[in-house]
C-alpha angles and dihedrals in degrees: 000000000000095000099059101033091097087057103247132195095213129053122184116195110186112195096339098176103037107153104002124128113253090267096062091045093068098044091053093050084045099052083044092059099043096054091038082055101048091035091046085219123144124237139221108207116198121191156127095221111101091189095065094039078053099052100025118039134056095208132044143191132184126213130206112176099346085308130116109232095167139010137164145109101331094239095056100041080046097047101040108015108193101188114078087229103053083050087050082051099060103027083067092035086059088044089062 
């Protein structure tokens, strides 16, 4: 709350939803949404959960090392990966 009370444009979550159960997680993304929508903020979404990059966001980057190693609009990085280790990332993600 403290974080959007000045009325930012931009909002960064980092990890919003580290170590909540899989129902959380979605009230919390939901909550985020709807604030960054009536706000018309934009927001930085960090996370290890592909699944939320892939429904959530329009533009993705992935990291490796503090590195990015691909980045584009999320369909496309999620539909033809080019770095061996975002293909290794999903690869993995799909196996789950």
């Amino acid at each position: 709350a403290s974080a959007i009370a000045p009325g930012p444009e931009l909002l960064i979550a980092d990890e919003p939803t580290a170590a909540l159960d899989v129902t959380m997680q979605a009230q919390i993304i939901e909550l985020i949404a709807q604030i960054q929508k009536n706000r018309g903020m934009s927001l930085l979404l960090i996370t290890h959960v592909l699944g939320l990059v892939a429904h959530w966001t329009d533009f993705a980057h992935v990291l490796r090392r503090g590195e990015i190693v691909e980045g584009g609009a999320t369909r496309e990085v999620f539909k033809n990966p080019q770095h061996p280790y975002t293909q290794t990332l999903l690869r993995d993600a799909r196996a789950l």
